[in-house]
N, C-alpha and C positions, 0 to 999 in steps of 0.2 A: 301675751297680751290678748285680755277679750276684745272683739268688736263691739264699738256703741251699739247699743240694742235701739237708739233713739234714732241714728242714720241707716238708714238704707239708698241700695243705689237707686242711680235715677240712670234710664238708657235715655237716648234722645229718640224720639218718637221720629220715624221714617215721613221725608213729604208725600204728601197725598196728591198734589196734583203732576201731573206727567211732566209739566214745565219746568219743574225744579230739577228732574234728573238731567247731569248733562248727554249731547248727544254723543253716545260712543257708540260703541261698534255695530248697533242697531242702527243706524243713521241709514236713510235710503243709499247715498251714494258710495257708502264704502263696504266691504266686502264680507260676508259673514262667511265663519266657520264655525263649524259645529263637532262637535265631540264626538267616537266613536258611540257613545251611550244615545246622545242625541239624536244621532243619524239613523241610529236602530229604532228610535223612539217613531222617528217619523215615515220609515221607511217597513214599519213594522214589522217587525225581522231580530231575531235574538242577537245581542250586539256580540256575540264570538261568533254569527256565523258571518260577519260583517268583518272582524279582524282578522278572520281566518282565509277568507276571500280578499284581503288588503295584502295580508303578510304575502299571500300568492303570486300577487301582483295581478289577479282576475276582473277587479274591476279598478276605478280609478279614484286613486286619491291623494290629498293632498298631505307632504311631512311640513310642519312647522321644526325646523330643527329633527330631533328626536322624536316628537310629537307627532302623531295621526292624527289627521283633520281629516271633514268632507267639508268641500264647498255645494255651494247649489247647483254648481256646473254638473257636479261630483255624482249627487244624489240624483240628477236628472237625467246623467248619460247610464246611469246605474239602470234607472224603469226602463229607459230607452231600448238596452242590452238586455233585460229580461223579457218586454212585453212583444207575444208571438199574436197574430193574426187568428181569430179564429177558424177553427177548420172542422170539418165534419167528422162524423166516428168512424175511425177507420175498423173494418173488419177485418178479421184475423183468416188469413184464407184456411181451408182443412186442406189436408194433406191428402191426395187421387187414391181413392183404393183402389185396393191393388187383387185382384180375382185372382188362383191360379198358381202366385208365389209361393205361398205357405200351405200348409196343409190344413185342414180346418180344425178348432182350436180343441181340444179333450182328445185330441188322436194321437198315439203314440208314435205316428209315424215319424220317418226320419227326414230331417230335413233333407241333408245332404244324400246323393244316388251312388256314392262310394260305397263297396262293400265292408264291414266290419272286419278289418284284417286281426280283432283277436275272437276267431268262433268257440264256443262253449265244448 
């Protein structure tokens, strides 16, 4: 069977104003979770380095069942845990020279004062 070429569908056009959607999980007092995709979204951070850090048990989060969640708690004890104080630039000490150990450098000389127990 052809389709009528004279019907076409009709979608229902989406409400426009915010009133008409009811209040679900967005609602101020009930509690949002968010997606590992999400979490990385907001937290900008590639989302496997986010489940790979979860699977670890490194930062905290939340299982819905089988399901990986972050709550807001989640993603905020997350900054909490990463963000360090700033601090000044630490300088890498050099290492004491040393006068007197070695012999000076293009010298064939030997290090060690052992004699060569095989002579020529």
């Amino acid at each position: 069977m052809h389709p009528d070429p004279q019907r076409t569908r009709r979608r229902p056009t989406p409400p426009t104003s915010p009133s008409a959607y009811p209040a679900g999980p967005r609602a101020q007092d009930e509690p949002r979770l968010y997606t590992p995709a999400e979490a990385a979204v907001l937290l900008r951070v590639p989302e496997s380095w986010l489940r790979r850090r979860a699977g670890r048990r490194q930062i905290p989060r939340t299982f819905l069942g089988k399901h990986l969640r972050f709550s807001a708690d989640d993603l905020t004890a997350i900054i909490a845990a990463a963000s360090q104080p700033a601090a000044a630039r630490r300088r890498t000490p050099r290492p004491p020279h040393r006068t007197g150990d070695l012999p000076p450098p293009g010298s064939h000389a030997s290090i060690t004062t052992t004699p060569n127990p095989y002579p020529n």
